[in-house]
C-alpha positions as CSV (number, residue, x, y, z in Angstrom):
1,X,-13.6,19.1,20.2
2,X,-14.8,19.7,16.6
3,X,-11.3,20.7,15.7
4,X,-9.5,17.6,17.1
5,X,-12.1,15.7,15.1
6,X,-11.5,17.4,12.0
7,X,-7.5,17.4,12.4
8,X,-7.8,13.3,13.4
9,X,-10.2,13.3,10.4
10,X,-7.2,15.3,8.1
11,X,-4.5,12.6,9.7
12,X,-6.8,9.7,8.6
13,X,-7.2,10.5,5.4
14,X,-3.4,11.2,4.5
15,X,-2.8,7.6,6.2
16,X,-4.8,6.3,3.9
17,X,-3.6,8.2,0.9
18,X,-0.1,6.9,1.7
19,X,-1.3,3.3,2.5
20,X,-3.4,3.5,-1.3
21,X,0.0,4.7,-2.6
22,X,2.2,1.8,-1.2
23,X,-0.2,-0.8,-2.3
24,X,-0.3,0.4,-5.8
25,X,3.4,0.6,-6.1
26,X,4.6,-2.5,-4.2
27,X,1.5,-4.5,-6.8
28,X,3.6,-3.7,-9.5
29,X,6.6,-5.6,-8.3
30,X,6.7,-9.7,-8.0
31,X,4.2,-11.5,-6.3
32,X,4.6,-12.3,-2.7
33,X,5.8,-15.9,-3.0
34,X,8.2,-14.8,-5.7
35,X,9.8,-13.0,-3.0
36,X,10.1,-15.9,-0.5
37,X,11.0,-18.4,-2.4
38,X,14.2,-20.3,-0.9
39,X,13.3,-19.1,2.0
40,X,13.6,-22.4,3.8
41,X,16.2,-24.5,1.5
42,X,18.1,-26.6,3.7
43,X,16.1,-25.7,7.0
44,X,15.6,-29.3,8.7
45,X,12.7,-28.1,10.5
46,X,10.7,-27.1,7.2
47,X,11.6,-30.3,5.7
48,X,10.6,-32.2,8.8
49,X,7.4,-30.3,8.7
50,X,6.7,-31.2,4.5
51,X,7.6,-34.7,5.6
52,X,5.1,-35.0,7.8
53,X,2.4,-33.1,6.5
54,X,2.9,-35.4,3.2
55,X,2.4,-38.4,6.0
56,X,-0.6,-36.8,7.3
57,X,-2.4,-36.6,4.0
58,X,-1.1,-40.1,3.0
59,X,-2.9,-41.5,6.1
60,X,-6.2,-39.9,5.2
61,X,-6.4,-41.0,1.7
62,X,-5.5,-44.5,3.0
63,X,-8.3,-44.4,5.4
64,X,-11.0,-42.6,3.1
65,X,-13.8,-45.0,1.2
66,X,-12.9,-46.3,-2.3
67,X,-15.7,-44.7,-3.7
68,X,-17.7,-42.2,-3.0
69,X,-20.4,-43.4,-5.8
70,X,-22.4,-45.7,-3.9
């Protein structure tokens, strides 16, 4: 048993080496929303989804008190 451990142990470790590895070389590239960008030009369903999300918020702030100092 102790030898299974120390071998999973051993396996383990050189994940995480590797994982340590990637994250250090793929933070040296562009940020992650450099990469998607234009992802969803002309995709009606995206748009639909902005449009209403934009109507969403529109109806709260409509809805909301005028002031919030009283």
């Amino acid at each position: 048993m102790p030898e299974k451990l120390e071998e999973r142990v051993a396996l383990l470790e050189a994940e995480v080496a590797r994982l340590k590895r990637k994250v250090e070389s793929d933070s040296s590239q562009s940020p992650w929303w450099e990469k998607i960008t234009g992802t969803f030009a002309n995709n009606s369903a995206y748009n639909e989804a902005m449009r209403l999300g934009s109507e969403y918020r529109k109806s709260l702030r409509s809805s909301s008190p005028e002031s919030f100092d009283e």
